[in-house]
Phi, psi and omega in degrees: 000309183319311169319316174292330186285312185311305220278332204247008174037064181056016164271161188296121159227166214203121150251155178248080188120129146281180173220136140325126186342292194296346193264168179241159172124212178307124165219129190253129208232131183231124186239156191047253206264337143007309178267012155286340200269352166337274162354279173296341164299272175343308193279337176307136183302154206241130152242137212197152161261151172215175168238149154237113160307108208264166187060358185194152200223149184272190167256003195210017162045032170227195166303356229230339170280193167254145187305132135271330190202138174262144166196126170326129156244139177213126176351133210211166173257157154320323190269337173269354183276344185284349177294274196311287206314313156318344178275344171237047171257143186106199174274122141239179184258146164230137176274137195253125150329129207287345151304036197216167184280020172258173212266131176222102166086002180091017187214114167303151211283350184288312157331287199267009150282316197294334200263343180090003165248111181266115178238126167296133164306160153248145191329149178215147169249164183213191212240077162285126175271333176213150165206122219220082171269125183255044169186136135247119212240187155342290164223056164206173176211158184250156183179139172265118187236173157213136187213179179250172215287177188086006191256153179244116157322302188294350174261007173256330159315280154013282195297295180316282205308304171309337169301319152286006179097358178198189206241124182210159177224186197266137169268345180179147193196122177246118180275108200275334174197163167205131175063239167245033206239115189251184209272342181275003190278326208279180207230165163260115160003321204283344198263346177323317197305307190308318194278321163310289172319310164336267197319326162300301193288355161301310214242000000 
C-alpha cells in the first residue's frame, strides 16, 4: 500500500483483505473514486492453497514463529484426511490466533502475545465453503479452502492438525482468488513503478 500511495502522490487508495507477513498472493487494491467499491470486495469469498506442516506447532501457527509444541504425526491416505477435513466445511466456531490484528481488551492481540499476556480472541463463526486436500505427505499435507471473509487460515489449519491427532502450522499459504478476481489477473508489486508511469504518460 504504501507504494501504491507514493505513485499516486496522495490521492485515496485501499485494500481489500489484509494478507499475512509470510503468505503471497491476491491482494486487491482500489485507488480514487474505486474505494467506494471496498466494502463488497471485502464480504467477498477468499480462496487460497496452503501447506500444513504435521507434527509441530508455532507460537504465530505459521512459518514465521517459534516450535512451541510436538506431537507424532503418523501417515495417513488421503481419503481418511479428506474425511476428518470434511467436518469443517460449513459455519463453523472458530478462535482466531493470539497472532493476529484483532482488538482483545482494547488492545490489539498480537501487542499483547509480543508482551507475553497470550489472551485468546474470542471464537466467531465463520463459513468454509470447500475444503479439498491434494497431498499428504510424512509430515506436512497441501489443501485448497475457499472461505468467507474472517476465517484464519492459520486457525483452521490448527484445527485440522488437531483433528489428525498432532500438532501443526501453515508452512506456506497462498491467496489464489477473491471473489472473481484470481491469482492469474495480478500483477507483481515489482511491476507498480511501470504501471503507474505507463498511465501517467497516457494521460
Amino acid at each position: 500500500m504504501r507504494l501504491v500511495k507514493k505513485h499516486l502522490r496522495g490521492g485515496k487508495a485501499g485494500h481489500a483483505g489484509t494478507l499475512d507477513p509470510f503468505a503471497d498472493g491476491v491482494l486487491l487494491v482500489c485507488t480514487g473514486r474505486e474505494t467506494r467499491t471496498i466494502t463488497g470486495l471485502v464480504d467477498a469469498e477468499k480462496e487460497y492453497q496452503a501447506r500444513l506442516r504435521l507434527g509441530m506447532e508455532t507460537d504465530t501457527l505459521d512459518i514465521s514463529g517459534t516450535i512451541c509444541a510436538r506431537r507424532e504425526w503418523r501417515l495417513q491416505e488421503v481419503a481418511a484426511v479428506q474425511e476428518i477435513a470434511d467436518r469443517f466445511v460449513g459455519e463453523i466456531e472458530q478462535v482466531p490466533p493470539v497472532f493476529s490484528a484483532l482488538h482483545v481488551d482494547g488492545q490489539r492481540s498480537y501487542k499483547l502475545a509480543r508482551a507475553g499476556q497470550l489472551k485468546s480472541p474470542e471464537a466467531r463463526r465463520v463459513t468454509v465453503f470447500s475444503l479439498k486436500v491434494a497431498r499428504v505427505s510424512e509430515n506436512s499435507l497441501d489443501f485448497t479452502v475457499v472461505c468467507s471473509k474472517g476465517t484464519y487460515i492459520r486457525a483452521l489449519a490448527r484445527d485440522l492438525a488437531l483433528a489428525l491427532g498432532t500438532v501443526g502450522f501453515l508452512s506456506r499459504l497462498t491467496r489464489t482468488r477473491i471473489g472473481p478476481h484470481t491469482l492469474q489477473e495480478a500483477i507483481e508489486v515489482t511491476a507498480l513503478p511501470q504501471m503507474f508511469n505507463k498511465n501517467s504518460l497516457e494521460h
